[in-house]
FIGUKE-82662 format. One record per atom (N, C-alpha, C, O): atom name; x, y, z. Coordinates in Angstrom, 2 decimals, padded with zeros to 5 digits, m for minus. Each point is the difference from the previous one (the first is absolute). Example, Ala and Ser with C-alpha at 12.3 -4.5 7.8 and 13.67 -1.06 7.14 Angstrom:
! residues 2
 atom      px      py      pz
    N  013.19 m005.69  007.80
   CA m000.89  001.19  000.00
    C  000.90  001.20  000.00
    O  001.04 m000.02  000.66
    N m001.39  001.07 m001.38
   CA  000.82  001.19  000.06
    C m000.77  001.09  000.73
    O  000.51  001.11  000.17
***
This chain:
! residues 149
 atom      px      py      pz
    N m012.69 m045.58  020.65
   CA  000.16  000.26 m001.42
    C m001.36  000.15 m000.65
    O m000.82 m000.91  000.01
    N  000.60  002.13 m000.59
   CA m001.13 m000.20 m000.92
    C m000.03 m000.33 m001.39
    O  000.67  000.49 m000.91
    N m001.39 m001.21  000.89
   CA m000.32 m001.13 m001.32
    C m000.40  001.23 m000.56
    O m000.78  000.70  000.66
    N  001.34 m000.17 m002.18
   CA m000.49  001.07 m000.81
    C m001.18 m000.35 m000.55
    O m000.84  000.87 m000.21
    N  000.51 m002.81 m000.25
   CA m000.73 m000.62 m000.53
    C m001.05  000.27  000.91
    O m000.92  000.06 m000.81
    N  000.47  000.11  001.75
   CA m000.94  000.38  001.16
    C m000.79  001.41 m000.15
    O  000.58  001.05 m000.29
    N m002.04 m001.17  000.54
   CA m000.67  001.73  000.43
    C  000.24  000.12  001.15
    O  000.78 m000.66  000.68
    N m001.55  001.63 m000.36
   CA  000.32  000.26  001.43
    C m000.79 m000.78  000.81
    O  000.39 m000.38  001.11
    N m001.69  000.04 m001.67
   CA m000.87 m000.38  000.58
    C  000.17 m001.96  000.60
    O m000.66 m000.62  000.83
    N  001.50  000.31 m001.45
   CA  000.48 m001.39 m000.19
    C  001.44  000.18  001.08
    O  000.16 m000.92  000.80
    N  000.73  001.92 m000.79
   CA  000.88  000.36  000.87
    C m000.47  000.42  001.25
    O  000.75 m000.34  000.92
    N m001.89  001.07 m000.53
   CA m000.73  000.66  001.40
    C m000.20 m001.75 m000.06
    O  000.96 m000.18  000.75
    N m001.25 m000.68 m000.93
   CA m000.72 m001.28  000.60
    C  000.92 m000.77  000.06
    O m000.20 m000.76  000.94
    N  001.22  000.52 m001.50
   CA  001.24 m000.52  000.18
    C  000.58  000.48  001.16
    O  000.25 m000.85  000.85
    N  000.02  001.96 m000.60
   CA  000.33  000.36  001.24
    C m000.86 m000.03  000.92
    O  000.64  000.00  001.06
    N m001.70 m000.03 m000.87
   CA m001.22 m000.35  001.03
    C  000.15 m001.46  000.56
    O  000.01 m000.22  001.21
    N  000.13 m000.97 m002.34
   CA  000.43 m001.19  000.31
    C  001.26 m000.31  000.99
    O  000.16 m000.78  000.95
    N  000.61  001.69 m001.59
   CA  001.26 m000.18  000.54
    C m000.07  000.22  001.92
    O  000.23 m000.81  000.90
    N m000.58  002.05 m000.87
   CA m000.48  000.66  001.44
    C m000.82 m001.08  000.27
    O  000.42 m000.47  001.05
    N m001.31 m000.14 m001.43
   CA m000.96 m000.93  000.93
    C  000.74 m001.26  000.07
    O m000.35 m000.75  000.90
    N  001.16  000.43 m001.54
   CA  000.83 m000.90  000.07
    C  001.11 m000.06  001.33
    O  000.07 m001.01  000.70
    N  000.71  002.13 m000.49
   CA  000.72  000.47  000.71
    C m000.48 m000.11  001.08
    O  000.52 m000.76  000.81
    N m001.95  001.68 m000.41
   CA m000.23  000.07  001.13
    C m000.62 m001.53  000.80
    O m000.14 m000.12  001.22
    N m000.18 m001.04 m002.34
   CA m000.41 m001.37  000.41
    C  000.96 m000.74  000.54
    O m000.14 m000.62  001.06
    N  001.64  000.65 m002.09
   CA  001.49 m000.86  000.57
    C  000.53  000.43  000.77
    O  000.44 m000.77  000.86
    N m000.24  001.86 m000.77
   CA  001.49  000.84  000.18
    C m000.51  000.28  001.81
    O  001.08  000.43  000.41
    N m001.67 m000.42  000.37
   CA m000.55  000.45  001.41
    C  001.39 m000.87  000.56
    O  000.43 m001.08 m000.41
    N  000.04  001.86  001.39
   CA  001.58 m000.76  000.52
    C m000.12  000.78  001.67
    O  000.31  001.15  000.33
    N m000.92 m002.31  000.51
   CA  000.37  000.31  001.13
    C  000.58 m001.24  001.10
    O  000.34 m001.07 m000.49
    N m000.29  001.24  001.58
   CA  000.58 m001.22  001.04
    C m001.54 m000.11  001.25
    O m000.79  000.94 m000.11
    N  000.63 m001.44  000.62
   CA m000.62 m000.37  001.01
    C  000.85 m000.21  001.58
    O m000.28 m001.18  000.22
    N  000.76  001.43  000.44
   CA  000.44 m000.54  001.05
    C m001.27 m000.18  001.33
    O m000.78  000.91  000.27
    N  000.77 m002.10  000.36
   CA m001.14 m000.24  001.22
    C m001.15  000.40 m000.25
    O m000.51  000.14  001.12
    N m000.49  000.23 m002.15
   CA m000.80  000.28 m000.15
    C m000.95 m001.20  000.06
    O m001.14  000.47 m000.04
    N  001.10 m001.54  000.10
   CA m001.17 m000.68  000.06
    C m000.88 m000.25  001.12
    O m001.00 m000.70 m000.16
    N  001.35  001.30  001.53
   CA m000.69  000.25  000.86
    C m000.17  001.17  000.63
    O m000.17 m000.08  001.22
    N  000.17  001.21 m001.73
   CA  000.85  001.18  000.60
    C m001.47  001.01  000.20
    O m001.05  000.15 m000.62
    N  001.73  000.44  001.94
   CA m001.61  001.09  000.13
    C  000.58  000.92 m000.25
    O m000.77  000.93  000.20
    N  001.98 m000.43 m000.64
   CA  000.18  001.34 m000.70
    C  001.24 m000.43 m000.71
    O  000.80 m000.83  000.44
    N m000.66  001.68 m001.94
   CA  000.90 m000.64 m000.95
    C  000.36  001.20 m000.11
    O m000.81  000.92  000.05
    N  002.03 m000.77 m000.21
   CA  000.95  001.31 m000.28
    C  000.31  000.09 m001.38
    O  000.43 m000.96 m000.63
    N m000.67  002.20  000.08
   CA  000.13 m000.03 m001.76
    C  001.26  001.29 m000.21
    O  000.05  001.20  000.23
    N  000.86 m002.22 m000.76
   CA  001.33  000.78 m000.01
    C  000.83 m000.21 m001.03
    O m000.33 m000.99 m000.66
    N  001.61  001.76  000.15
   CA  000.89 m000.13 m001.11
    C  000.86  000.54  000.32
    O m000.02  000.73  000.99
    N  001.17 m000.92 m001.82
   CA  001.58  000.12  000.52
    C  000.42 m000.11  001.32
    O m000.25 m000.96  000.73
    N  001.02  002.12 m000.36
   CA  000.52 m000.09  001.71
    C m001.21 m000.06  001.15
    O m000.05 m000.61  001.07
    N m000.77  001.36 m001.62
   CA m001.27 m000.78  001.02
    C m000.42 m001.06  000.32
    O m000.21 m000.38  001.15
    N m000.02 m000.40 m002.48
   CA m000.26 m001.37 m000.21
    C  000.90 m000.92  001.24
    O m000.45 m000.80  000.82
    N  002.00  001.30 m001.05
   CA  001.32 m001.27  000.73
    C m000.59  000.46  001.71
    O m000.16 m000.76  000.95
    N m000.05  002.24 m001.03
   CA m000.18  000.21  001.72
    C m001.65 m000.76  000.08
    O m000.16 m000.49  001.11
    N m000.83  000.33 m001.86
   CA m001.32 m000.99  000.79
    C  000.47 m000.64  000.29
    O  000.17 m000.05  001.22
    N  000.51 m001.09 m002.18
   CA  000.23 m001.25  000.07
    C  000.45 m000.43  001.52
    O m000.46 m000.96  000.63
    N  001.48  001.88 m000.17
   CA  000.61 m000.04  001.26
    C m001.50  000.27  001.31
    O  000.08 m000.31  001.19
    N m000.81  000.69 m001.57
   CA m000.95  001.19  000.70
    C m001.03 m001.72 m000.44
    O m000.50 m000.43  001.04
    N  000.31 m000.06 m001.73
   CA m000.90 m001.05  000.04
    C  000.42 m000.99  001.27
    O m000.49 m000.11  001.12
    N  001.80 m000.67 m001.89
   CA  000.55 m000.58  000.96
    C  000.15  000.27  001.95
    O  000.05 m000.74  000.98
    N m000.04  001.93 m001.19
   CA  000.20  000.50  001.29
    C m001.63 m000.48  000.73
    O m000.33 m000.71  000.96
    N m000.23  001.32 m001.73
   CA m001.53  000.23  000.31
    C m000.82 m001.44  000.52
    O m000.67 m000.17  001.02
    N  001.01 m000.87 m002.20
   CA  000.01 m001.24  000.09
    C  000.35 m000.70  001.66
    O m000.87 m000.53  000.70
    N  002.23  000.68 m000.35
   CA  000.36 m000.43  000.70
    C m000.41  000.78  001.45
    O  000.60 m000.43  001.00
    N m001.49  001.44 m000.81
   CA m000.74  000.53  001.14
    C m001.86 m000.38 m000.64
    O m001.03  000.52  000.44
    N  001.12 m001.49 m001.48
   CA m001.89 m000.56  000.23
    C m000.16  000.87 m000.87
    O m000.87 m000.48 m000.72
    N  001.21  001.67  000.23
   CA m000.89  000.46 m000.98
    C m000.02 m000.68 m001.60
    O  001.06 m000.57 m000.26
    N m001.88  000.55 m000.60
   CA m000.28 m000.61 m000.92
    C  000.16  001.37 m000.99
    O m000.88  000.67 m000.56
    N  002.52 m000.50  000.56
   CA m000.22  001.07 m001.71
    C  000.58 m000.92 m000.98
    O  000.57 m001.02  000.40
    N m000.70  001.34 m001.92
   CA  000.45  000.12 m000.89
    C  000.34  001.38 m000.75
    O m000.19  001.18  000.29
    N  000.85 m001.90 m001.48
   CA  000.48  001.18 m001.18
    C m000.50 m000.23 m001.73
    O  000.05 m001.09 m000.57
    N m000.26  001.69  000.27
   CA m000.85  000.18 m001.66
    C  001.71  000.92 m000.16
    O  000.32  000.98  000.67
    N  000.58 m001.68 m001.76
   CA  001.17  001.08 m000.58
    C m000.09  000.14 m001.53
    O  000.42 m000.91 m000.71
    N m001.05  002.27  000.09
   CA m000.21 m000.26 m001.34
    C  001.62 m000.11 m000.67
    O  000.78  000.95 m000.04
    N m000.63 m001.69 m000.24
   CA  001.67 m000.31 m000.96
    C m000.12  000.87 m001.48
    O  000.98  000.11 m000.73
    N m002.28  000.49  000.41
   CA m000.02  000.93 m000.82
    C m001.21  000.26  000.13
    O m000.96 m000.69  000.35
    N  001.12  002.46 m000.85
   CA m001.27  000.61  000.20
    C m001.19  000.61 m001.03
    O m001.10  000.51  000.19
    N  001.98 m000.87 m001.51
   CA m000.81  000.05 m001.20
    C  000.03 m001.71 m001.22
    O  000.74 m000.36 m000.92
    N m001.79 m000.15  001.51
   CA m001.03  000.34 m000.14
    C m000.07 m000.32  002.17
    O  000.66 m000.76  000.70
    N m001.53  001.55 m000.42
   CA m000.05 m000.08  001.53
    C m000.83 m001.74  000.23
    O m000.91 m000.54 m000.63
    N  001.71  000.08  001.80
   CA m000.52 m001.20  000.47
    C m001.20 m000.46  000.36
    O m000.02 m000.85  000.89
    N m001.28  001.30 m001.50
   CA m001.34  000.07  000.58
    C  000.20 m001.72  000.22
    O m000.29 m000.47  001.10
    N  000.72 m000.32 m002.06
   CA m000.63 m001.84  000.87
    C  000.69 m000.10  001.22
    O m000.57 m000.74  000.80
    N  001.71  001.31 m000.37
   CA  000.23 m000.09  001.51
    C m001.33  000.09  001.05
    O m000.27 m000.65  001.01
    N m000.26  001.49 m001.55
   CA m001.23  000.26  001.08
    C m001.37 m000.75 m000.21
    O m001.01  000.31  000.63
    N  001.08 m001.61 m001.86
   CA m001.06 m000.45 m000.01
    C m000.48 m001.14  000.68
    O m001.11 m000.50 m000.22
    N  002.11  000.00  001.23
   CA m000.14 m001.17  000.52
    C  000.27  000.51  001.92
    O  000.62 m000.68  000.82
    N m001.08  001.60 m000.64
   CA  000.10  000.94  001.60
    C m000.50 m001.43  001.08
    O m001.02 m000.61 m000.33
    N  001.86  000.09  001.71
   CA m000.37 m000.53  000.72
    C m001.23 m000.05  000.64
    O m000.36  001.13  000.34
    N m000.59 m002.20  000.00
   CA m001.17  000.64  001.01
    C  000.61  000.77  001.21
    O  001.20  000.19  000.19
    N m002.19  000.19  000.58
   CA  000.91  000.96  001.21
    C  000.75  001.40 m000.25
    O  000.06  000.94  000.80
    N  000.61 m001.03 m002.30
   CA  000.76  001.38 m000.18
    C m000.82  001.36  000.63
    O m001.12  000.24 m000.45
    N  001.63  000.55  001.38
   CA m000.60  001.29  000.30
    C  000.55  001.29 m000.60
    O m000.53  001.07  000.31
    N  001.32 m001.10 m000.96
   CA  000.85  001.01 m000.70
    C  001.45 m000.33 m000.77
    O  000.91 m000.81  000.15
    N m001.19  001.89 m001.05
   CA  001.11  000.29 m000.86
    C  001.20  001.19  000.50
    O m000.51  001.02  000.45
    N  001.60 m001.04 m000.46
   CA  000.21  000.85  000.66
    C  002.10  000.22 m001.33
    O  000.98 m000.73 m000.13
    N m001.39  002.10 m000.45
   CA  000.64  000.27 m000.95
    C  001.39  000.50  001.30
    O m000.02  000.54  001.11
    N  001.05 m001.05 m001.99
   CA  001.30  000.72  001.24
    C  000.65  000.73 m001.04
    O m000.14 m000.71 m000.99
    N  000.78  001.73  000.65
   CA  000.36  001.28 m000.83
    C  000.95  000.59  000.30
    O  000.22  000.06  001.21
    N  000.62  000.52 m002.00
   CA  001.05  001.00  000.79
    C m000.76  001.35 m001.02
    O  000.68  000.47 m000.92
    N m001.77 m000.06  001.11
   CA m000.58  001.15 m000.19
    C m001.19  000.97  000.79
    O  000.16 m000.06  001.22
    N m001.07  000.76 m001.56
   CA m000.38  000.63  001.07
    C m001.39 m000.09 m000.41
    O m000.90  000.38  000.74
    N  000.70 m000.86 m001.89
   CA m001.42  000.24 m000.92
    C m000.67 m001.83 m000.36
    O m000.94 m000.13 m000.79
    N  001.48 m000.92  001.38
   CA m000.59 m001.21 m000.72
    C  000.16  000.03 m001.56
    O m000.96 m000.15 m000.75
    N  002.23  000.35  000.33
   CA m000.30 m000.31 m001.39
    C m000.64 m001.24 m000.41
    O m000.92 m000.11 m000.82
    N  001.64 m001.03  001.63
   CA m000.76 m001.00 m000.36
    C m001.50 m000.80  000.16
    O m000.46 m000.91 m000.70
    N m000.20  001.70  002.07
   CA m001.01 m000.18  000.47
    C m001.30 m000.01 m001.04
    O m000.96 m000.73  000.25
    N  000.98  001.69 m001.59
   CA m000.74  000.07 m001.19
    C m000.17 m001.44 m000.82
    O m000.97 m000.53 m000.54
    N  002.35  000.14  000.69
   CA m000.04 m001.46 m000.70
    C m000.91 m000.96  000.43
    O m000.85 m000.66 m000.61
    N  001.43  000.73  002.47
   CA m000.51 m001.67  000.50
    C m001.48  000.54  000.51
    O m000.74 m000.83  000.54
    N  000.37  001.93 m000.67
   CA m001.57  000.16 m000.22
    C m000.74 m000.80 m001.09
    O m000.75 m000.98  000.06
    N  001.25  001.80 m001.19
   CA m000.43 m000.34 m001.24
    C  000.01 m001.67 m000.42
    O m000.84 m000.56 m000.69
    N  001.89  000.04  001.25
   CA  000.37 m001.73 m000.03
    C m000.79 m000.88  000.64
    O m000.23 m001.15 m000.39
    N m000.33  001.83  001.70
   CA m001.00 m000.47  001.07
    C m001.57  000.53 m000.31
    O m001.03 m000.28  000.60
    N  001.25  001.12 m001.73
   CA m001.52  000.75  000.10
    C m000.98  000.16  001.27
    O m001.10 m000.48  000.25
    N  001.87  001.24  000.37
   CA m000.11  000.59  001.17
    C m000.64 m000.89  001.05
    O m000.90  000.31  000.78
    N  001.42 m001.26 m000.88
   CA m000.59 m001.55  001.22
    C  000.66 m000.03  000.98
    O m000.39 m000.87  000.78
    N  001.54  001.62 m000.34
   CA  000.80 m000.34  000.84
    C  000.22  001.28  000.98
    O  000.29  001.09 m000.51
    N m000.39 m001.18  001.47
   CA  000.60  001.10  001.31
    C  001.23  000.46 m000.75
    O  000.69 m001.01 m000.11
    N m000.19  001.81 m000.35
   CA  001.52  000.82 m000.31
    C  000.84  000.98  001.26
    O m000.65  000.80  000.68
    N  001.96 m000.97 m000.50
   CA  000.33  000.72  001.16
    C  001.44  000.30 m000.55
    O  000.69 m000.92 m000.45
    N m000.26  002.17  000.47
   CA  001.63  000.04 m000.15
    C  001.03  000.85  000.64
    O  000.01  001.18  000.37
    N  000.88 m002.20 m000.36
   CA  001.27  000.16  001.01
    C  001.02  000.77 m000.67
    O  000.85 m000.61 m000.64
    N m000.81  002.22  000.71
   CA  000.56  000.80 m001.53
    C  000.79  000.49  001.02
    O m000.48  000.33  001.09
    N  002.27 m000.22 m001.49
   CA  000.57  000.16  000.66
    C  000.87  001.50 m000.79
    O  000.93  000.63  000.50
    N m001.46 m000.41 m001.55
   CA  000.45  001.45 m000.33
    C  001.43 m000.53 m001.14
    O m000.03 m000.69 m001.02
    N  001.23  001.41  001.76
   CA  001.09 m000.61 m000.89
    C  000.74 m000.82  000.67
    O  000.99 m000.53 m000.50
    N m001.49  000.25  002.10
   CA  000.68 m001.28  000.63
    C m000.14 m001.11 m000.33
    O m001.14 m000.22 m000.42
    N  002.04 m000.93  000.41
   CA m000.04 m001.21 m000.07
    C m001.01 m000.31  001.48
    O  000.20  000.42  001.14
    N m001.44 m001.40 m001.72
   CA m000.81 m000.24  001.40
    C  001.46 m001.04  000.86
    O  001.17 m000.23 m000.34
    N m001.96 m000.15  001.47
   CA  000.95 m000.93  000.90
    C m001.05 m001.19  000.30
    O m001.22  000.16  000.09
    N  001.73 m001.05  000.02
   CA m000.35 m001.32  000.76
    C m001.38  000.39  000.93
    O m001.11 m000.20 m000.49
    N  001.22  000.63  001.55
   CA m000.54 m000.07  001.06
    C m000.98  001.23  000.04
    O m000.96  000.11  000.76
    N  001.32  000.68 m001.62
   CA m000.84  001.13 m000.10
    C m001.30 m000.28 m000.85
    O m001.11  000.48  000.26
    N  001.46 m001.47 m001.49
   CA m000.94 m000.91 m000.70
    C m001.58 m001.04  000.84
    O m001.22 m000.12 m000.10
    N  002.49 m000.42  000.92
   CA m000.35 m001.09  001.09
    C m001.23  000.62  001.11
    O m000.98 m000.58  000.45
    N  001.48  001.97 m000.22
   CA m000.84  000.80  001.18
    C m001.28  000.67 m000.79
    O m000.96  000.28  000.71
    N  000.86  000.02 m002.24
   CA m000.79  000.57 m000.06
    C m001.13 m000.97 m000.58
    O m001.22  000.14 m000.13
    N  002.25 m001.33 m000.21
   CA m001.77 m000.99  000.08
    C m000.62 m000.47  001.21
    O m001.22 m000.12  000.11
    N  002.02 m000.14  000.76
   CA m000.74  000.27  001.43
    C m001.11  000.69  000.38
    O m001.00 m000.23  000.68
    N  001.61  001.46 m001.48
   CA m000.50  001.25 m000.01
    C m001.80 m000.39 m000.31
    O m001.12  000.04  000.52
    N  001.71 m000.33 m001.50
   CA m001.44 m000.29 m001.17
    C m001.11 m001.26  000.23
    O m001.15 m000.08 m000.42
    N  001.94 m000.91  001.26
   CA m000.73 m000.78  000.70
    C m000.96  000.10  000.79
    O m001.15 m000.42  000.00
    N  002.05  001.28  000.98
   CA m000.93  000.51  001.14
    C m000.94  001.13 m000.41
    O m000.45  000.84  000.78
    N  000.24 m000.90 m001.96
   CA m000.97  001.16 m000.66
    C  000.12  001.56  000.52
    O m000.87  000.78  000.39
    N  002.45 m000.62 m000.57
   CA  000.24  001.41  000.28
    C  000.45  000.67 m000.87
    O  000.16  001.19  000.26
    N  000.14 m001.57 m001.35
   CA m000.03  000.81 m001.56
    C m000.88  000.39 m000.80
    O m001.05 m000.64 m000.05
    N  001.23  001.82 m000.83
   CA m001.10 m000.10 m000.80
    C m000.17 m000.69 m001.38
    O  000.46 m001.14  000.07
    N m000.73  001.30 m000.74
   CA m000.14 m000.81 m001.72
    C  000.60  000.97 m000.82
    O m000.25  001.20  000.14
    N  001.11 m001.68 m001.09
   CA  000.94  001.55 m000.60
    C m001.01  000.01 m000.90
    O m000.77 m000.79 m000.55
    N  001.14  002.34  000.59
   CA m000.46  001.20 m000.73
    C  000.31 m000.13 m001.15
    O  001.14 m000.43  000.14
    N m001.37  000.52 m001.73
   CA  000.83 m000.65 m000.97
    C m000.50  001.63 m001.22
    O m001.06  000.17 m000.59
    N  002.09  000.58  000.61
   CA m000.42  001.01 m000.91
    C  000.20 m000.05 m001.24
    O m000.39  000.92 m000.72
***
C-alpha cells in the first residue's frame, strides 16, 4: 500500500528496508548430513527427495555426502553456505535442467570458495545411484568444475 502521505523518496527507502529486511529473516532452507560431508548436494523439490535417498545410500558405502535444500529461493539461502564443513571438496548442484540454473546462486553464496560440479539431468528426474556414481566420479577427480553461464 502506498502511503499517499509519503514522497517517493521516503517510499524508495521504505521499500529498500523492507527488501533488506526480507532478505535477513526470511532465508528458508534444511540441512541434511552436512556437518561432515566432503561433498554436499544442493537441491529443491523432486531432486531434493531423490539426494536425500542418494545421501543415505552414499553414507552407507563410506562416502561422506550431504544436502543444502533451499525451502525457498527468494530471498536465496546464501547462510546455508556460511558455515561449509572442514574437508568439504565440492558443491555439487543436482537439476532437472541443462544450463545450472542454480549453479549462479551457490557461486554467488560461496563467493566462489568452493569446487562447483553439476549433476543436470535435462527434464529427467536424476536417480539414486546415478547421483551416488557421479560423486565418485568427482572424488576420484574425474569431473570437471561446472561451467556456470
Amino acid at each position: 500500500n502506498l502511503d499517499r502521505s509519503m514522497d517517493y523518496a521516503e517510499y524508495d527507502q521504505m521499500l529498500r528496508n523492507k527488501f533488506t529486511a526480507m532478505h535477513e529473516n526470511e532465508q528458508r532452507w534444511e540441512n541434511f548430513m552436512t556437518e561432515d560431508a566432503e561433498l554436499i548436494l544442493v537441491a529443491y523439490g523432486i531432486s531434493s527427495r531423490v539426494c536425500k535417498s542418494a545421501v543415505r545410500r552414499a553414507r552407507e558405502q563410506g562416502m561422506k555426502l550431504g544436502l543444502i535444500r533451499p525451502i525457498s529461493v527468494w530471498p536465496y539461502p546464501e547462510k546455508a553456505f556460511e558455515s561449509l564443513p572442514d574437508g568439504l571438496k565440492g558443491l555439487v548442484t543436482v537439476e532437472m535442467s541443462i544450463s545450472a540454473q542454480m549453479g549462479q546462486d551457490v557461486r554467488l553464496a560461496t563467493k566462489y570458495s568452493v569446487p562447483l560440479y553439476g549433476y543436470l539431468t535435462s527434464k529427467y528426474v536424476p536417480t539414486t545411484q546415478g547421483i551416488v556414481d557421479y560423486c565418485k566420479s568427482i572424488l576420484e577427480g574425474n569431473e570437471k568444475e561446472l561451467e556456470v553461464y
